[in-house]
N, CA, C and O of each residue as an XYZ file, in Angstrom:
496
protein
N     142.645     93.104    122.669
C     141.735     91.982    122.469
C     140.316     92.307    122.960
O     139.328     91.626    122.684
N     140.316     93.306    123.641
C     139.076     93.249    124.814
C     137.912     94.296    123.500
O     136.716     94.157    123.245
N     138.907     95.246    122.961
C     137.917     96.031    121.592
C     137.769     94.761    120.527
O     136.624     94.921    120.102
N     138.127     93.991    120.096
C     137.512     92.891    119.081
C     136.409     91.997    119.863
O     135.449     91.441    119.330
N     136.733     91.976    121.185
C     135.615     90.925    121.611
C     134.491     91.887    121.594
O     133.458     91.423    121.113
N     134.448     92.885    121.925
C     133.564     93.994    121.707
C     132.655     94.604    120.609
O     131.640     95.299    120.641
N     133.224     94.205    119.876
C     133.187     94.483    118.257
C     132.002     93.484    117.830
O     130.813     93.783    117.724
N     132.590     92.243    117.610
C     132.214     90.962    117.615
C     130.745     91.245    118.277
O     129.771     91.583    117.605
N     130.730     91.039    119.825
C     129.657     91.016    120.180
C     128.562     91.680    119.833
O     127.414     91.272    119.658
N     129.218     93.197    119.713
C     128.200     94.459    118.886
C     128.104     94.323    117.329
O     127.846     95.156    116.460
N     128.371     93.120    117.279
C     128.059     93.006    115.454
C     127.566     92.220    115.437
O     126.765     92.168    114.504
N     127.589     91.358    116.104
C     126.487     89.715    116.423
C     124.969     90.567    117.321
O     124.025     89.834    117.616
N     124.908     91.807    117.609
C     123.397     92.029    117.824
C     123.175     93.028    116.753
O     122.135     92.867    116.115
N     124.041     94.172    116.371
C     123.494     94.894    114.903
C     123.131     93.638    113.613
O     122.673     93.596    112.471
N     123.425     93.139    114.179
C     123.127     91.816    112.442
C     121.836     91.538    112.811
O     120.916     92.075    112.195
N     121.546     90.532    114.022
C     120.281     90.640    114.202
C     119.174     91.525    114.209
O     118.079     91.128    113.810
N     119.360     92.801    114.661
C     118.994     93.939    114.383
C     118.241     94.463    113.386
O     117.099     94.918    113.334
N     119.315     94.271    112.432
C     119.519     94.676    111.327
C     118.162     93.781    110.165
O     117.342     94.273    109.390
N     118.469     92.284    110.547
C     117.428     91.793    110.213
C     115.970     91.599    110.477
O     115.126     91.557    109.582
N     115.740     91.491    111.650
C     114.600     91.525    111.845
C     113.593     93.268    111.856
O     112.458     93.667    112.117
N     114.799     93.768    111.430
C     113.782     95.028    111.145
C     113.724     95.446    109.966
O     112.806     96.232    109.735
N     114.400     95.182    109.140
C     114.675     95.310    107.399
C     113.209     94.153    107.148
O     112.177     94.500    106.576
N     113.471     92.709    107.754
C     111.948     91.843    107.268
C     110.849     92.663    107.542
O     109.936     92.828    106.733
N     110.916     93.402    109.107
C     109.677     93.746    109.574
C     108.801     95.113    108.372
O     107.652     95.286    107.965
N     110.103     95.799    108.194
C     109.335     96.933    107.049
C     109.590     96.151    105.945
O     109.949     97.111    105.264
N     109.664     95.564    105.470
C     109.574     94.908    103.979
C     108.416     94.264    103.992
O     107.600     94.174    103.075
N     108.369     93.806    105.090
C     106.441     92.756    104.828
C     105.929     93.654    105.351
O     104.742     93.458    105.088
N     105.991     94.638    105.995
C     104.456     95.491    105.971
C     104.493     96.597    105.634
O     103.587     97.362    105.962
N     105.860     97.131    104.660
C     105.176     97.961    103.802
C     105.207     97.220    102.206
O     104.852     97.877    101.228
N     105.547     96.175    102.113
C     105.657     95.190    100.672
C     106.128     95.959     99.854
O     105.536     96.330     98.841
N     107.571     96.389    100.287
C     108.319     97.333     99.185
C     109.374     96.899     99.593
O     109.843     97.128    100.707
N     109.967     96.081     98.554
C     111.742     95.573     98.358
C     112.634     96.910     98.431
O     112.875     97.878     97.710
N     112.943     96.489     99.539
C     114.597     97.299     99.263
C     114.402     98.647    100.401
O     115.182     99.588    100.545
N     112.758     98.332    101.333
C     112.482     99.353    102.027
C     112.656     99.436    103.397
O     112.427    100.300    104.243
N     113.171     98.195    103.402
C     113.604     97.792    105.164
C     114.881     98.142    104.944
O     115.425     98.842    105.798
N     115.515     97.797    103.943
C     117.231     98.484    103.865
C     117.628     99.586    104.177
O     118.595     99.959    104.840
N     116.184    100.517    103.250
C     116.146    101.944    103.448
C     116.217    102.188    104.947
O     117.376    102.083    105.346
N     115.435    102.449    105.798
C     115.054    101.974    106.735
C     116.190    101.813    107.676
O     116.348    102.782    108.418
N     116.894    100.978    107.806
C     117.779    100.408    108.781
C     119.195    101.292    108.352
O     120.117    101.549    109.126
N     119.093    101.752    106.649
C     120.497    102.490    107.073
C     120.149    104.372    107.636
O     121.039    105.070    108.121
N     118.964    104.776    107.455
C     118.596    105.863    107.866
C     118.696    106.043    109.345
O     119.404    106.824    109.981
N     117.683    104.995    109.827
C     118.162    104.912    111.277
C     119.603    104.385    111.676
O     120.318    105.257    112.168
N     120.083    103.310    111.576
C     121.126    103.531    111.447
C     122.382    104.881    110.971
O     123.591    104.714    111.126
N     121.997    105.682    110.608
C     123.140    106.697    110.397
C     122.533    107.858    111.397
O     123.229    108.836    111.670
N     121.233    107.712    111.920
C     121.052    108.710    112.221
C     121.227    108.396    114.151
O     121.255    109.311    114.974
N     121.320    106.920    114.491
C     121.663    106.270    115.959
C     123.007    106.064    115.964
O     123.448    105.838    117.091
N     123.896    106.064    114.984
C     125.699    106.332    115.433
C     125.926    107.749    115.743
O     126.613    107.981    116.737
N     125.462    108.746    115.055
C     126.085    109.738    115.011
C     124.851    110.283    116.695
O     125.475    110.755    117.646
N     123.786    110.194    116.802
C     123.138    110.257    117.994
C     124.363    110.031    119.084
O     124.859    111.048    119.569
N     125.020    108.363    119.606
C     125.518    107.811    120.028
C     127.202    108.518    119.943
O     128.032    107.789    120.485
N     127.514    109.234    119.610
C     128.828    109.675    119.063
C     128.893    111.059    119.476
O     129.857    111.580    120.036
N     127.607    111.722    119.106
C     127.421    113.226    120.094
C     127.611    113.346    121.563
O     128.119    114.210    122.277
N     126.791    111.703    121.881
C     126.346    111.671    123.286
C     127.753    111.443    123.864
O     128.176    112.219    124.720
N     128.608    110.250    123.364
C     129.902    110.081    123.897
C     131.063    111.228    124.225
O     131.894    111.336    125.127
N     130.748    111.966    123.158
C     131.469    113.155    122.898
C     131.250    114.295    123.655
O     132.237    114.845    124.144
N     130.005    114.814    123.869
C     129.899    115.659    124.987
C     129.233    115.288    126.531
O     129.015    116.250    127.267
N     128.968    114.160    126.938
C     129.288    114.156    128.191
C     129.496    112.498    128.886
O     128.951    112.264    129.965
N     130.178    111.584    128.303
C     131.069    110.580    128.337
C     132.567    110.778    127.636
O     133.005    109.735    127.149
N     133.324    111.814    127.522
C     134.386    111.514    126.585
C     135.625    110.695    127.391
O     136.797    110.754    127.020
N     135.203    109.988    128.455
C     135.817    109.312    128.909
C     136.032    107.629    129.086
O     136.770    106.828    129.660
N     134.836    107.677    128.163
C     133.863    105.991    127.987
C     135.586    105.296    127.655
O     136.532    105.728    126.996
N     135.404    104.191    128.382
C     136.195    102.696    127.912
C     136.458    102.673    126.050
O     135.482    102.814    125.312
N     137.655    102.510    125.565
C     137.176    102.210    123.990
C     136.667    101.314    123.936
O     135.608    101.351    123.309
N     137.097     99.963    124.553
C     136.317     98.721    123.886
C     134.343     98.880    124.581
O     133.423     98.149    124.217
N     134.248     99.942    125.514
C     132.777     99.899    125.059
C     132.185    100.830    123.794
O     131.171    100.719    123.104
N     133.295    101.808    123.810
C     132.507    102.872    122.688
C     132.796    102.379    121.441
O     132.023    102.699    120.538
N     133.965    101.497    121.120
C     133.945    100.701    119.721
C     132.967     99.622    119.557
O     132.772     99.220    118.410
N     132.106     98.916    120.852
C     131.431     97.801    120.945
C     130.548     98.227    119.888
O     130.501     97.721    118.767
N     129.640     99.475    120.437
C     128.260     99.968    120.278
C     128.415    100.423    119.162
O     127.400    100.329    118.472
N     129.832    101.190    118.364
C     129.501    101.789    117.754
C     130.019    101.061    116.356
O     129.204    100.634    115.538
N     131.302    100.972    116.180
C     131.501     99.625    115.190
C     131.101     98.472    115.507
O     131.239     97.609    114.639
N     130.638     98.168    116.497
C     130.032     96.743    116.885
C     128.247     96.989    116.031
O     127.681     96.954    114.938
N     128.032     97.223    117.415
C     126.255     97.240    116.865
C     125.868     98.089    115.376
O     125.267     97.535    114.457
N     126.340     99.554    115.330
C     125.756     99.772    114.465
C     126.471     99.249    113.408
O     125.728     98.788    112.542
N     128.282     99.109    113.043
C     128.546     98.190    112.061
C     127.956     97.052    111.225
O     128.091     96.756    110.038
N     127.088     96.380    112.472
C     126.678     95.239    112.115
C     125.127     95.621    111.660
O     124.420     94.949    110.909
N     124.811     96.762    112.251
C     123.173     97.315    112.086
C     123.425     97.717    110.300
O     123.267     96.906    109.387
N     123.807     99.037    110.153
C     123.631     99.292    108.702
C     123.715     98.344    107.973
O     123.908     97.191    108.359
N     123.558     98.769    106.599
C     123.937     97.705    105.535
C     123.589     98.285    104.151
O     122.509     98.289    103.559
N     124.823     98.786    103.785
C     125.559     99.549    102.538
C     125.608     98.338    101.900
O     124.866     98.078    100.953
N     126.161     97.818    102.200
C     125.900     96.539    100.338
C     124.464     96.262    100.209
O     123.801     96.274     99.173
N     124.155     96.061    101.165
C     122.477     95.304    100.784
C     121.857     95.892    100.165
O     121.181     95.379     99.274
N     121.866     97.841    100.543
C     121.239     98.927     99.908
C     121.865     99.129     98.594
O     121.104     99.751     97.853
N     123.173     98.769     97.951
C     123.537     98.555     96.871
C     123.091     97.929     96.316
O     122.522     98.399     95.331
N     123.031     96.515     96.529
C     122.269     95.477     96.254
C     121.385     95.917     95.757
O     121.417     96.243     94.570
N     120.383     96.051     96.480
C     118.809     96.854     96.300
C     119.052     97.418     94.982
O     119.102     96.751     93.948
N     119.207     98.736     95.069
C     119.282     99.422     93.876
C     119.896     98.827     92.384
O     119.411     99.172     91.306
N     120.883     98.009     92.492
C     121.539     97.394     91.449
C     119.864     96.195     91.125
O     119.437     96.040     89.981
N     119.249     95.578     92.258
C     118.564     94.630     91.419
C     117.312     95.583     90.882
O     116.816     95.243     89.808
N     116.775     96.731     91.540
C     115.524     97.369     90.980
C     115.977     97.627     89.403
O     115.255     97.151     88.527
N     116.942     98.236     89.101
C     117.621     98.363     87.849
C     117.773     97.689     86.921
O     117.456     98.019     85.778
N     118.296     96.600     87.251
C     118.243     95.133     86.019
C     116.887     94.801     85.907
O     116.465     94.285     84.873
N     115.913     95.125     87.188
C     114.550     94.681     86.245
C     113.748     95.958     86.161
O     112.698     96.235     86.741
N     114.381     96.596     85.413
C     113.625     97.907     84.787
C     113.042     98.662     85.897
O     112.151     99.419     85.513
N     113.288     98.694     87.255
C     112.527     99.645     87.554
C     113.201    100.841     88.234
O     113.408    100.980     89.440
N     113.590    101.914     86.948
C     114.446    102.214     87.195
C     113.852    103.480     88.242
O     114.810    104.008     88.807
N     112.671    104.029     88.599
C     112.130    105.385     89.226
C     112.577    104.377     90.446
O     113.138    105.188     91.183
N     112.682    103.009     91.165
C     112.318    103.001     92.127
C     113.928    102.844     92.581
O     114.247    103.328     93.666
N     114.665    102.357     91.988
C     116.195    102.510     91.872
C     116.491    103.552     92.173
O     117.115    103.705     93.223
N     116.189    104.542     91.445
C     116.792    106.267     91.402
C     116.192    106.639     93.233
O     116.908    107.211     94.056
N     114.962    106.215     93.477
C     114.295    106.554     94.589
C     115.253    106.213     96.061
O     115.777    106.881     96.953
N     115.173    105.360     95.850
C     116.100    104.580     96.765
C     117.505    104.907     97.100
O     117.975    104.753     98.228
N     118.062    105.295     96.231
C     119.621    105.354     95.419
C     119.798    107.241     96.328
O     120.759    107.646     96.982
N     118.266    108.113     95.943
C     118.862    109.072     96.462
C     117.969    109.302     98.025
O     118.486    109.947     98.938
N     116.495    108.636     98.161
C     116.112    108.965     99.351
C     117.338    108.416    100.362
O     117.699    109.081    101.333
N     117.807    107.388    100.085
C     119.018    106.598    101.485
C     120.301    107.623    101.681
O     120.905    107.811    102.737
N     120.571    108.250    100.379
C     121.610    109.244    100.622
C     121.228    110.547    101.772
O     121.531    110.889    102.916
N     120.424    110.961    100.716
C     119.941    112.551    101.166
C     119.515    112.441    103.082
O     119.990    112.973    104.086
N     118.102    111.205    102.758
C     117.531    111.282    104.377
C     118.879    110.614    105.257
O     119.187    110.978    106.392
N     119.414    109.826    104.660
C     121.058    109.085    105.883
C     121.410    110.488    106.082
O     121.050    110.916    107.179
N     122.158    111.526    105.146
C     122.428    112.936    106.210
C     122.220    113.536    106.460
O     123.033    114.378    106.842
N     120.300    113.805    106.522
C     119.478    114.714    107.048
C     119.652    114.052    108.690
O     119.838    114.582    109.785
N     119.489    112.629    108.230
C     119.741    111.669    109.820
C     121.181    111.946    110.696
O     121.218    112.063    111.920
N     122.339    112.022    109.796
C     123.578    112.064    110.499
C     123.944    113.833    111.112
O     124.478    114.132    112.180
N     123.537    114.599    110.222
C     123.283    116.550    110.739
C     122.380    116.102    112.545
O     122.843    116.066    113.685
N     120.854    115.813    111.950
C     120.098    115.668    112.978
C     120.994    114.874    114.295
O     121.438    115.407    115.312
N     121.051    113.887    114.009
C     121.230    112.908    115.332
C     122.639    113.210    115.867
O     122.695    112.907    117.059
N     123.848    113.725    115.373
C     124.778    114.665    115.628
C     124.044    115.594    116.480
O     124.011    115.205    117.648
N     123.345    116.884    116.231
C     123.083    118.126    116.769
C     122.023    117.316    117.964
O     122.188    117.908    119.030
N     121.167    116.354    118.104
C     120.625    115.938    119.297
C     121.792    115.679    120.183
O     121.967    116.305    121.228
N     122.584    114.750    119.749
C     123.879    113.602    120.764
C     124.641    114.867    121.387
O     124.800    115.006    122.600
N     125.100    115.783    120.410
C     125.660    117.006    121.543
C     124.812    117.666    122.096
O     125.373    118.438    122.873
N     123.552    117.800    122.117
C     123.005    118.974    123.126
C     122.675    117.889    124.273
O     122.444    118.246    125.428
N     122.671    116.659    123.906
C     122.175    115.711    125.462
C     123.056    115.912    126.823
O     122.753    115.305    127.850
């Protein structure tokens, strides 16, 4: 019980998270679908950070804290549908370069982010 309350909690602040920084780059760079970008890049590139770090010198952490942070917060941080989303609506209204853009910058830079923030989290 003590990893779901954990969970929960770390998904009730990645949500918030999640939002107020997806609004924050969407209104100031006034590009739909660029705070998504955004939040899942960092996002993939602060689990796997967080997952190195646990791994080489916490591998003893509590689960229900290392599931909190990590299916908790960042669970609740990314957001794979939304970035679906995204791309599915640039598409229906024709725009399809910014679709394709999106579709592969979130791929490619998410595992330039997940290589990177991996090879930081273990050398910490």
């Amino acid at each position: 019980m003590a990893v779901v309350i954990a969970v929960a909690a770390g998904g009730a602040l990645g949500s918030v998270l999640r939002y107020l920084l997806a609004t924050w780059v969407t209104e100031t760079t006034r590009l739909g679908g660029a705070g998504t970008m955004a939040v899942n890049v960092i996002g993939a590139f602060g689990l796997v950070l967080l997952l190195g770090i646990i791994e080489s010198r916490y591998p003893s952490m509590p689960r229900p804290v290392a599931l909190g942070i990590s299916a908790g917060v960042f669970g609740g941080f990314t957001t794979f549908s939304s970035f679906m989303w995204d791309v599915v609506d640039h598409a229906e209204g024709d725009r399809w370069p910014v679709a394709l853009a999106m579709l592969l910058g979130t791929v490619v830079l998410g595992l330039l982010a997940m290589v990177a923030g991996l090879a930081a989290g273990r050398a910490a």
